[in-house]
C-alpha positions as semicolon CSV with decimal commas, in nm:
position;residue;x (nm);y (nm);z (nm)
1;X;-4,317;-6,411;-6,339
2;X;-4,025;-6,609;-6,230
3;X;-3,816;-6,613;-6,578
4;X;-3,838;-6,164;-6,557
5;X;-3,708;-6,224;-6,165
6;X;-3,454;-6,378;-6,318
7;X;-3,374;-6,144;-6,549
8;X;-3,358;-5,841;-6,311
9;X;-3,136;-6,061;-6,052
10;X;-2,807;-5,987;-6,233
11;X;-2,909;-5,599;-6,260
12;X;-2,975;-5,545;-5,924
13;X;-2,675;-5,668;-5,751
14;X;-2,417;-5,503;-6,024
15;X;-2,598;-5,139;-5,884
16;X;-2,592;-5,267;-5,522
17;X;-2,246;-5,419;-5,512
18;X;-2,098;-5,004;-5,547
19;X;-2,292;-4,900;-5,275
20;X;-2,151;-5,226;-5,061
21;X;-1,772;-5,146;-5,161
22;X;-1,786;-4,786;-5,023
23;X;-1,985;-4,894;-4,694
24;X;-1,660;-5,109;-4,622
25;X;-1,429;-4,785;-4,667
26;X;-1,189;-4,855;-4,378
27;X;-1,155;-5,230;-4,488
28;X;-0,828;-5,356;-4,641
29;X;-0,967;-5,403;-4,965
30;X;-0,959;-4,984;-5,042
31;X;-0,693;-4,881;-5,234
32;X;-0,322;-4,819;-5,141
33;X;-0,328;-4,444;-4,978
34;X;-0,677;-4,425;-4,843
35;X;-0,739;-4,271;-4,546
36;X;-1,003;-4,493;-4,322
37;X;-1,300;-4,250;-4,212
38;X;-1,236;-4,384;-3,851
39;X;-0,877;-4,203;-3,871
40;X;-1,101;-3,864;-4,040
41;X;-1,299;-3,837;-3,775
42;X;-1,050;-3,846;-3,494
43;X;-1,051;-3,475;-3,346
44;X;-0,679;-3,554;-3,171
45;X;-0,512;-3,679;-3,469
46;X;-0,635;-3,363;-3,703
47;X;-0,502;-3,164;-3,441
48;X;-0,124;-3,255;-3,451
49;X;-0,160;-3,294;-3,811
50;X;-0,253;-2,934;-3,814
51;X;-0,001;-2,855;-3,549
52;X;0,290;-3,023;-3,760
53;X;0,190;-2,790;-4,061
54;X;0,142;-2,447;-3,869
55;X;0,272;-2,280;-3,574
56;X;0,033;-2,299;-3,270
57;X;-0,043;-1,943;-3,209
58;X;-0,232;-1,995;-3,582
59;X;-0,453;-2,274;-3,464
60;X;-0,856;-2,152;-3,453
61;X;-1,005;-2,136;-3,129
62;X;-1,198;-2,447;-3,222
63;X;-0,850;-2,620;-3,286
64;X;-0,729;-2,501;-2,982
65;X;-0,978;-2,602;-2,751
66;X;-0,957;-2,973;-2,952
67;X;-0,570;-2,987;-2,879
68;X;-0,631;-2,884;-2,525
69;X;-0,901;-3,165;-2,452
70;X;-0,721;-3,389;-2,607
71;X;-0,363;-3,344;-2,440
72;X;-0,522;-3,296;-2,092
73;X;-0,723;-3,630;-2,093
74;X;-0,352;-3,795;-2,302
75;X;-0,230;-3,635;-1,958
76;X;-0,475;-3,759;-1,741
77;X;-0,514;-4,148;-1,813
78;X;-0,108;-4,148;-1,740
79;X;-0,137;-4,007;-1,416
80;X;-0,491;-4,244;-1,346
81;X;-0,317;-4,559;-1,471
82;X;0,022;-4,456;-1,232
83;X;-0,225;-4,382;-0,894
84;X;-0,461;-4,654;-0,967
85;X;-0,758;-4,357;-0,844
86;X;-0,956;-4,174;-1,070
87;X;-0,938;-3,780;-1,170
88;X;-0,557;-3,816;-1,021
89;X;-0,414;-3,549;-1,166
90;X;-0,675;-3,276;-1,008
91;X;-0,667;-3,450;-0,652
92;X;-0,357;-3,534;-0,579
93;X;-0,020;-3,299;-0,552
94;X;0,228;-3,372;-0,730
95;X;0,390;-3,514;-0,456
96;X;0,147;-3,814;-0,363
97;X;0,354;-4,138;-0,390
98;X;0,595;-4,349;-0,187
99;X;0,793;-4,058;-0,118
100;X;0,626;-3,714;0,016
101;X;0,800;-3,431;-0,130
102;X;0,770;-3,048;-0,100
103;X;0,597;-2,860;-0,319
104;X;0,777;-2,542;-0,422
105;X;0,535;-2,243;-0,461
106;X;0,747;-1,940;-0,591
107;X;0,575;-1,569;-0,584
108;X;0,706;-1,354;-0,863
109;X;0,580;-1,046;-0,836
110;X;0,275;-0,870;-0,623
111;X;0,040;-0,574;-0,832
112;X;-0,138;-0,360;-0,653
113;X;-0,454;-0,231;-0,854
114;X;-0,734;-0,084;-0,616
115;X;-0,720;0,084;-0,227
116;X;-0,976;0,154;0,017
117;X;-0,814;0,305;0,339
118;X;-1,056;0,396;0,658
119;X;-0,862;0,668;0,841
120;X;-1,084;0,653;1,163
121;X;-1,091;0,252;1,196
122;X;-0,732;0,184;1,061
123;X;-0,842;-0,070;0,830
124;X;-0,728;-0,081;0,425
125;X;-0,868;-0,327;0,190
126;X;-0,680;-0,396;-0,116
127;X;-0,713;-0,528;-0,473
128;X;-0,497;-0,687;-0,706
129;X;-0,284;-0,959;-0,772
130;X;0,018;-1,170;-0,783
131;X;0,236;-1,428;-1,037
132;X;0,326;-1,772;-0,868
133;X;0,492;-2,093;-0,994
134;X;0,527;-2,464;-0,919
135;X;0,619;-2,718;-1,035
136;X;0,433;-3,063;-1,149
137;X;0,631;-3,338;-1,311
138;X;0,277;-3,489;-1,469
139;X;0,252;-3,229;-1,712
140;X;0,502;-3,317;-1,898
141;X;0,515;-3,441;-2,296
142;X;0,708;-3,530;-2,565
143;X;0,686;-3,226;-2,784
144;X;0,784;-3,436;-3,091
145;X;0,450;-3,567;-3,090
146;X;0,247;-3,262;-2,957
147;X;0,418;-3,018;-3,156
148;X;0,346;-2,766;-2,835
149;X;0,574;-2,620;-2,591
150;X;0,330;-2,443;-2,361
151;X;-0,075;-2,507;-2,299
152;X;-0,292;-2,279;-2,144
153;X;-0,541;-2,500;-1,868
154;X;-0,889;-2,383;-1,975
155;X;-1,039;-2,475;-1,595
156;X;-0,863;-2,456;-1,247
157;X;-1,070;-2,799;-1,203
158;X;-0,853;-2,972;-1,461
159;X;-0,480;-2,984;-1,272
160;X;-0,394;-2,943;-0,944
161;X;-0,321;-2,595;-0,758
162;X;-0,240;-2,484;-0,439
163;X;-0,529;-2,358;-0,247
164;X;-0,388;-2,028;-0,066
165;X;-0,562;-1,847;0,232
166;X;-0,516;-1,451;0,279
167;X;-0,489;-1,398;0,675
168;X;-0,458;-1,077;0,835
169;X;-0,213;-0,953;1,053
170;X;-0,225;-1,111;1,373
171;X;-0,279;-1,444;1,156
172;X;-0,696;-1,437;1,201
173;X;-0,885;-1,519;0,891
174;X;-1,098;-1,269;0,746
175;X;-1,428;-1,346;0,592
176;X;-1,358;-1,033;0,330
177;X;-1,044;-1,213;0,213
178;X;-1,099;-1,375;-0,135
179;X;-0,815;-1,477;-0,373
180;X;-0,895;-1,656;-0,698
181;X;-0,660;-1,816;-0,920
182;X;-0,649;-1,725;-1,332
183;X;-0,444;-1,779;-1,667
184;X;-0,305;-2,117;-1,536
185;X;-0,070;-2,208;-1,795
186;X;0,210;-2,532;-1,802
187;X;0,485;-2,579;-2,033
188;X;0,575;-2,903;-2,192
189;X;0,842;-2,935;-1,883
190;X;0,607;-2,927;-1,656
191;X;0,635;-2,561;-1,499
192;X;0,285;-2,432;-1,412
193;X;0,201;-2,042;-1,427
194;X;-0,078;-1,853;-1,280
195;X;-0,203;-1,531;-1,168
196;X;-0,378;-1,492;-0,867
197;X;-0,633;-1,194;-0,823
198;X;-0,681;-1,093;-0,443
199;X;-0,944;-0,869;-0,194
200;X;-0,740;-0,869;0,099
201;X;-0,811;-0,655;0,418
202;X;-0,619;-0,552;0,752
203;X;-0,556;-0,309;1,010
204;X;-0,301;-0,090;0,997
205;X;-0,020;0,073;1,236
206;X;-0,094;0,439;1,342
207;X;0,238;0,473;1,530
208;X;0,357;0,731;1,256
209;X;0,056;0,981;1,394
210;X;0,263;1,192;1,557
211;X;0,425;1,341;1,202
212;X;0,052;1,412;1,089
213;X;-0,027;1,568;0,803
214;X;0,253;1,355;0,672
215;X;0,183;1,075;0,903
216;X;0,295;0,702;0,749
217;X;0,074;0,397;0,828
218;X;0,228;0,032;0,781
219;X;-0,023;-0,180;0,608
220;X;0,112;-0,591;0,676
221;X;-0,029;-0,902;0,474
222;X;0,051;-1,278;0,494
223;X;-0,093;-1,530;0,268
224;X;-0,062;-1,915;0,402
225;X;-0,159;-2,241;0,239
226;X;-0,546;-2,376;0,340
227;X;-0,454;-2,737;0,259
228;X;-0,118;-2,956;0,285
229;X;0,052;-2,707;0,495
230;X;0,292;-2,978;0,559
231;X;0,404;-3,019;0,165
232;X;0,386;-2,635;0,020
233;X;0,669;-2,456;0,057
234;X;0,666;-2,045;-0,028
235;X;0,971;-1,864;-0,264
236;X;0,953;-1,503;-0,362
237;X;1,145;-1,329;-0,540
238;X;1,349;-1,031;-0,481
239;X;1,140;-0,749;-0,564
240;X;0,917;-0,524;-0,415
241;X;0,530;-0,453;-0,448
242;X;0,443;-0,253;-0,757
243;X;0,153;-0,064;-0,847
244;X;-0,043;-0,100;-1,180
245;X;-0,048;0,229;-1,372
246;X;-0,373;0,155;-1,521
247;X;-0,576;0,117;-1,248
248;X;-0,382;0,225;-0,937
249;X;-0,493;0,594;-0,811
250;X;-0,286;0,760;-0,503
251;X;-0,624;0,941;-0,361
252;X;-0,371;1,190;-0,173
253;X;-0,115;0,897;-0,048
254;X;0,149;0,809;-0,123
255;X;0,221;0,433;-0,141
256;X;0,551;0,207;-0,131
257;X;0,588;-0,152;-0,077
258;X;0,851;-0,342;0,060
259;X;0,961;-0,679;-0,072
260;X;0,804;-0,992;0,049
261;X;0,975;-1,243;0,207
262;X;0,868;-1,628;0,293
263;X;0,924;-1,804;0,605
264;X;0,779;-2,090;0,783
265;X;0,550;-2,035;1,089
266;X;0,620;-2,186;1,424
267;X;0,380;-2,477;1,381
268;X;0,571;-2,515;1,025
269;X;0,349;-2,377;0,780
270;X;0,483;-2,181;0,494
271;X;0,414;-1,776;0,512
272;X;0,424;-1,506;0,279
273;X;0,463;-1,145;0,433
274;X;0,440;-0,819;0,237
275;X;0,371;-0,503;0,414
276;X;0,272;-0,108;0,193
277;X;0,351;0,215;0,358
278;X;0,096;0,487;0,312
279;X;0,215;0,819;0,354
280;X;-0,002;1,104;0,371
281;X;0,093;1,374;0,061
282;X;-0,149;1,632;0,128
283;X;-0,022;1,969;0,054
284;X;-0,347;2,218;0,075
285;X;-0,414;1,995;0,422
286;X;-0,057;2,103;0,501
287;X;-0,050;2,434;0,429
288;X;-0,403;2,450;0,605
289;X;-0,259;2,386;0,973
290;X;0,158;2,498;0,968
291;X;0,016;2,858;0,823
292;X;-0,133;2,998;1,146
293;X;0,164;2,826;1,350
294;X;0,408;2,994;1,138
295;X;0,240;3,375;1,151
296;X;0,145;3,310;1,533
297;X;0,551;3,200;1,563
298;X;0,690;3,552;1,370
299;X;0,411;3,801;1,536
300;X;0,548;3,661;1,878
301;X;0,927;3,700;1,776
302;X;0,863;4,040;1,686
303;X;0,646;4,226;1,946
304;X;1,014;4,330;2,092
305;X;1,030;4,585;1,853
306;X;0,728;4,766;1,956
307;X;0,878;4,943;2,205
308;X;0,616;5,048;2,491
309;X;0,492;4,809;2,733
310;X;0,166;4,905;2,698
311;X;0,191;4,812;2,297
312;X;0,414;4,448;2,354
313;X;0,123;4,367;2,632
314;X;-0,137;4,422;2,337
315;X;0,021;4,222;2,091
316;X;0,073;3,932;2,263
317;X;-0,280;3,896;2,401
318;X;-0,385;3,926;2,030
319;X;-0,159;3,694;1,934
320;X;-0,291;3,468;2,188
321;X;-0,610;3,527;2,085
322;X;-0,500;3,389;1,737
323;X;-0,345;3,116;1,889
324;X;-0,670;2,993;2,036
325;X;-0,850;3,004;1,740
326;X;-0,587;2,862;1,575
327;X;-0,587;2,576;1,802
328;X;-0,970;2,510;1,780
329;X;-0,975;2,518;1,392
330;X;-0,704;2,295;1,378
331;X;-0,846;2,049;1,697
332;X;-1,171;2,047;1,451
333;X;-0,986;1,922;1,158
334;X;-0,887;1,635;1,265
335;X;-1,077;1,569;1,572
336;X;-1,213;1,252;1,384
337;X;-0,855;1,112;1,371
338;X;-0,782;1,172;1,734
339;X;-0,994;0,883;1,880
340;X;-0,821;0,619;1,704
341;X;-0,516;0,792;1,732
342;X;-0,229;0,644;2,010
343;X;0,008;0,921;1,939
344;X;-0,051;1,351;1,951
345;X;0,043;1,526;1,647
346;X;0,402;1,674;1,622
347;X;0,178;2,003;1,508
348;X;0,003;2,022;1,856
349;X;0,315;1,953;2,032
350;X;0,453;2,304;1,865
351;X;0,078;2,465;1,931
352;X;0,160;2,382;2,310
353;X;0,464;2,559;2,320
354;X;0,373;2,881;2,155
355;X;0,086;2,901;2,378
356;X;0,302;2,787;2,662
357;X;0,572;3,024;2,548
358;X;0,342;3,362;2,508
359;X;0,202;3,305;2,841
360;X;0,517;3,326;3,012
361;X;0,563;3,664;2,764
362;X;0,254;3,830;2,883
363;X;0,318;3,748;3,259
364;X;0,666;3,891;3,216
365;X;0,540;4,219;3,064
366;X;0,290;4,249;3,289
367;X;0,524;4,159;3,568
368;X;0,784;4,412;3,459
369;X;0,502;4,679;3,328
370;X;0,377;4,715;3,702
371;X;0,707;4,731;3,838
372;X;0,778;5,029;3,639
373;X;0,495;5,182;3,733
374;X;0,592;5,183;4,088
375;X;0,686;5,541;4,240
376;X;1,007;5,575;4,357
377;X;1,208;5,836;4,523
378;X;1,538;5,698;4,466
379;X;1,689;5,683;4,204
380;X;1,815;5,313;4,052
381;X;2,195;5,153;4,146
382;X;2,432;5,285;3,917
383;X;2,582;4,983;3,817
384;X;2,200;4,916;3,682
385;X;2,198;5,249;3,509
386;X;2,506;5,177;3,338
387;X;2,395;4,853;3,228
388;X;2,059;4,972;3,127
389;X;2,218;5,269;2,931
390;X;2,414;5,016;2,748
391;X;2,126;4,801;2,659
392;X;1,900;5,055;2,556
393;X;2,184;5,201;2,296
394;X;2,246;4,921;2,149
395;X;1,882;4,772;2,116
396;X;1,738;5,094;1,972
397;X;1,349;4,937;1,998
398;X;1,398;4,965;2,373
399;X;1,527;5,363;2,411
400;X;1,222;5,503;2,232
401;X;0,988;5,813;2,327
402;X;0,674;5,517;2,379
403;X;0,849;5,458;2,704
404;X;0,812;5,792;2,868
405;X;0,438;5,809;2,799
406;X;0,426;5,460;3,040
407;X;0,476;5,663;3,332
408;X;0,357;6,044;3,380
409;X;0,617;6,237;3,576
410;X;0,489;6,542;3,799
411;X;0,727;6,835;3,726
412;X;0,659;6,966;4,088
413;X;0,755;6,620;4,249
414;X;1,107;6,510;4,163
415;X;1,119;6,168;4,094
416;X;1,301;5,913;3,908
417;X;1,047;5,730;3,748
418;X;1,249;5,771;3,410
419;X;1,542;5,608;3,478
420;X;1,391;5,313;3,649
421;X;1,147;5,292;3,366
422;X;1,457;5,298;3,132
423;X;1,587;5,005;3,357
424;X;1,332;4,775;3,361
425;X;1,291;4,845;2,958
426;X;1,637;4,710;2,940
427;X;1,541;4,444;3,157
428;X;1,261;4,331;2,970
429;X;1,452;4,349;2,661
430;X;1,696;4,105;2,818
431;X;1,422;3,861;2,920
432;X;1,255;3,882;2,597
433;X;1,550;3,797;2,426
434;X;1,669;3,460;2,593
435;X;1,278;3,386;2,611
436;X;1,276;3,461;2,229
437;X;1,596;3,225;2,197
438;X;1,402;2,956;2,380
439;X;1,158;2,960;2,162
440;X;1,369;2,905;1,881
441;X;1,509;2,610;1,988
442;X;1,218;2,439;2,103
443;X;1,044;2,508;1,796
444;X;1,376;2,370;1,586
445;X;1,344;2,034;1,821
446;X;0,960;2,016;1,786
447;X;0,984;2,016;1,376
């Protein structure tokens, strides 16, 4: 038994001693040019080898999420080992050594995508976003090594950001305010990118009211830091609020935004103030309540021409009959607006003066109509006559054959009933004319 051991000794060991030379792969006995599989199966270094060959935006999402990791934590054990505290470079600003410095948050641009406006509580709630900035001198790397000039941050958790706060206008926090930060991304420099999508509501100024339908309310937002008020600092950039095309809808307003501006508070904590002016662009709603105004305004202008008493006295109580109804249709419209409302409509202020105006018609009609009626046995001053034969020639609508049916004459009892009727025609015309001018005017300062 022991002599055939000893034959199969030799045999065994020259099959095992293969198996025992590749087990020791990464020793220095391998061949000039092997790779060791410790160096194979490091994820970090096949991903710059793969980012010195190709250009990053080829990189598989696999690769990308490998070259993310592994920069971040490369990253993240500098800053640990410089603060001596774990998770560093998520907990502490940028700022955080001997020497406190500000942070410089700059706003780039504000999109407004979404609107809800309540008319009868004043309130608008808004929906979009906004492009900010800053700066952290940690995220920087050689790209030599990295082959990378930008990295997108997969996780808000993984860097620091500023935490913001949406406050409304009189600086109380809302509990419908929500902003959350998206697409961080940090360039090789250090410069950190984001875009911050917002729900922001507040109340808005109805002093504009009085121009309704085309009233203008001023909708005002402020955004402040939550934490290290003392540190961030706000920047923003010179241009105004736009509105995104794909999602933005006017719903019968018309919006503009100003440009925000950043300021520090009194206490010293940086603010961010934008403001959007809605303005009402309704034109059926428009056409709705100036229509009866405007027929109401040229019926009363022209019941001159008619001639008789009897006739102008009709007319304008129709008129005013219109005018009512006018006034109630319209009061209906918008009565939901009115108890919110601080200011009366520039519309009712020109409904009160037609009324206003067509009363002080009638009574003069009526005034003048009875006053003609009168019998009289004398006849009218001459210098009157005169006058009223003037008047009457030149304003044919007040020398017409309606007037002598206002007042029967008795063949048998001489009277001059006639000419006073032809003088108080031409009196009335008078009266109806600077009344009619009047009207004009106030009607030219009311609009």
């Amino acid at each position: 038994m022991r002599p055939r051991l000893a034959l199969l000794l030799p045999v065994l060991l020259a099959h095992l001693t293969p198996f025992h030379a590749q087990s020791n792969f990464g020793n220095a006995g391998l061949p000039p040019g092997t790779v060791p599989i410790a160096s194979l199966l490091d994820p970090c270094l096949e991903v710059q080898n793969v980012t010195g060959k190709y250009h990053i935006e080829t990189l598989n999402h696999h690769q990308y999420i490998t070259l993310e990791h592994c920069l971040y934590y490369h990253l993240a054990r500098e800053v640990q080992t410089q603060a001596g505290t774990g998770n560093a470079i998520a907990l502490l600003p940028p700022s955080n050594g001997q020497k406190q410095e500000e942070i410089n948050v700059r706003f780039h641009k504000v999109t407004l995508q979404h609107y809800y406006l309540n008319e009868f509580m004043k309130d608008i709630t808004v929906n979009g976003f906004f492009e900010l900035s800053w700066n952290d001198p940690r995220l920087t790397w050689k790209q030599e090594r990295w082959n990378v000039k930008s990295l997108k941050i997969q996780s808000i958790n993984h860097i620091w950001i500023p935490v913001l706060t949406a406050q409304a206008y009189d600086t109380a926090l809302r509990n419908g305010d929500s902003l959350e930060m998206r697409k961080i991304e940090t360039t090789k420099d250090g410069n950190v990118s984001a875009y911050v999508n917002f729900a922001m509501q507040t109340y808005c100024d109805d002093s504009d009211f009085a121009n309704f339908p085309s009233d203008l309310y001023q909708c005002c937002f402020s955004i402040q830091p939550h934490v290290l008020q003392e540190l961030i600092r706000f920047q923003a950039d010179s241009v105004p609020v736009f509105t995104d095309p794909k999602y933005f809808r006017d719903y019968g307003w018309r919006m503009s935004g100003t440009t925000p501006s950043a300021s520090t508070g009194d206490d010293g904590t940086a603010v961010l103030n934008f403001c959007i002016n809605m303005q009402r662009q309704s034109a059926t709603l428009k056409i709705e309540l100036t229509l009866p105004t405007t027929v109401c305004a040229v019926l009363l202008l022209l019941t001159p021409l008619l001639g008789s008493f009897r006739m102008q006295l009709a007319a304008k109580l129709f008129i005013l009959l219109l005018q009512f109804l006018a006034l109630q249709l319209f009061a209906n419209r918008i009565a939901a607006h009115l108890g919110a409302a601080s200011a009366t409509p520039r519309i009712f202020r020109v409904y009160e003066f037609s009324v206003t105006v067509n009363t002080i018609s009638i009574a003069t009609t009526m005034a003048l109509w009875m006053c003609a009626k009168t019998r009289r046995t004398l006849p009218p001053w001459n210098w009157l006559s005169k006058v009223a034969a003037i008047i009457n020639k030149f304003l044919c609508a007040f020398n017409t054959i309606d007037l002598e049916q206002d007042v029967r004459v008795d063949q048998n009892d001489k009277n001059y009933q006639t000419e006073w009727l032809s003088a108080f025609a031409a009196v009335h015309g008078v009266l109806m004319f600077f009344l009619s001018f009047i009207f004009l005017i106030g009607l030219g300062t009311l609009i």
